[in-house]
N, C-alpha and C positions, 0 to 999 in steps of 0.2 A: 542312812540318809534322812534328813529333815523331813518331813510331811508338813502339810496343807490341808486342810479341808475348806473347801471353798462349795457355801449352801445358796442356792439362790431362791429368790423369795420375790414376787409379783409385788409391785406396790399398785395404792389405789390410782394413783395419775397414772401407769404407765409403764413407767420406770422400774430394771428391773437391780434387786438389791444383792448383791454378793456380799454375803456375810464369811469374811475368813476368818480362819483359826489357826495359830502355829505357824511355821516360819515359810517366811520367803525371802527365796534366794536364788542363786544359780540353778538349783534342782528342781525350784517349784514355778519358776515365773512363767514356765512355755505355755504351763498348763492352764494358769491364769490368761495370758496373752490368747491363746487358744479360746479358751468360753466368750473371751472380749468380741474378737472377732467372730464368730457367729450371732451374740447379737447385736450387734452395730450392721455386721451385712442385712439384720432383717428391718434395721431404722431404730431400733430400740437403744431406749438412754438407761446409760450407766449410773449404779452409785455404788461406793466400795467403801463398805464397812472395817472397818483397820481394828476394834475394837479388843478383837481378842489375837490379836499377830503380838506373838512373841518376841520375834527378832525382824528384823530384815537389815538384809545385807547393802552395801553399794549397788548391785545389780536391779535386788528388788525397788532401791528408790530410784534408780535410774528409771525403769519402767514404769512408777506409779505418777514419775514426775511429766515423763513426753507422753502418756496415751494418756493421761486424763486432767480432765481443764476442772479451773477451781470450785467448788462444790460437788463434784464428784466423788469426792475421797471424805469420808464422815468418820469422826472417830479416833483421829491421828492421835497416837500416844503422843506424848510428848519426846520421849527419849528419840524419835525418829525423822525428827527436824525435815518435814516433809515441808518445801511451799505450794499449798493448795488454794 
């Protein structure tokens, strides 16, 4: 099964930074959707480092396209034709 590592990382405003790594997909997205919602329940803004994601499947762009509004997602390869 694919792996994820998803690092998170304090920025100075605020905002907190998910830096992944490796693929997302069907097997990894819960776990991303998971860390989201715990900080958005505490008010805290998202940013999602795409930089080092290797693949992502139709599911994972489904989910990086409806939970996160533009500027959010930093990073987007190109191969991954995200609209952010």
């Amino acid at each position: 099964m694919p792996e994820l590592l998803i690092r998170e990382q304090s920025r100075p405003n605020g905002q907190v930074e998910f830096l992944l790594d490796g693929v997302l997909d069907e097997h990894t997205i819960e776990e991303l959707s998971q860390r989201c919602r715990i900080y958005r329940a505490r008010n805290r803004n998202l940013v999602i480092n795409l930089k080092n994601v290797r693949h992502v499947s139709r599911e994972g762009r489904a989910l990086l396209q409806k939970q996160f509004k533009p500027g959010e997602l930093i990073n987007i390869p190109p191969y991954m034709q995200i609209k952010a």
